[in-house]
N, C-alpha and C positions, 0 to 999 in steps of 0.2 A: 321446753317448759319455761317460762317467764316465771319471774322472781315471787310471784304471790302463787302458783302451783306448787315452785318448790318448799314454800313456805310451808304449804298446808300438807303437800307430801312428810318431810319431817315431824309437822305433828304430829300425822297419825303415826308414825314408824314408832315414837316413843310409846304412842297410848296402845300401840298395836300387841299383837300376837309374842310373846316372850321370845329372845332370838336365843335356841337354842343350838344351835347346827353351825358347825363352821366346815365350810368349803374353800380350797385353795387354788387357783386358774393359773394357766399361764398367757400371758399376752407379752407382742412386741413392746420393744424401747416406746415406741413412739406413743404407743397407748399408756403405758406405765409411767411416763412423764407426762402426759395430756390428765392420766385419773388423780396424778399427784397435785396439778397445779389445778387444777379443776376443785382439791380438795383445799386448798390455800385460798383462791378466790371465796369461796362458798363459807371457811371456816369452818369447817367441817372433818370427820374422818375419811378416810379413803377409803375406809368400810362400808360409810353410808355414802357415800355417793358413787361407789359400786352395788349396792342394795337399792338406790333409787332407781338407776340406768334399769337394770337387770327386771325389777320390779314391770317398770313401763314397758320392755318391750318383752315381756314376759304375757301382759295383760294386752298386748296386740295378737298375741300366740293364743288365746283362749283364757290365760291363767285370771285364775279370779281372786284378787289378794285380800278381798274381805268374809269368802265366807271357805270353809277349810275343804 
């Protein structure tokens, strides 16, 4: 995703669907410092930029994140 997808992803994640469900994963070191500094670069939480990842390649899976 280039810098104006992530953009407009973020918008909608706020105007979106109320986030009520927490789920907790396990991933290696390597990924856990890659979603940390990923979430630094972006200014960002590490929540939503696991909710964006997740998101996209969720919607390559079939998932349809705009209608329920």
């Amino acid at each position: 995703m280039n810098h104006e997808e992530r953009a407009k992803f973020y918008e909608q994640d706020i105007r979106g669907a109320k986030i009520t469900d927490h789920m907790n994963f396990r991933c290696g070191k390597r990924l856990a410092v890659w979603l940390r500094n990923q979430a630094m670069i972006e200014n960002r939480d590490v929540s939503t930029i696991i909710r964006r990842l997740i998101t996209v390649s969720a919607a390559l899976e079939g998932y349809d994140p705009h209608h329920g």
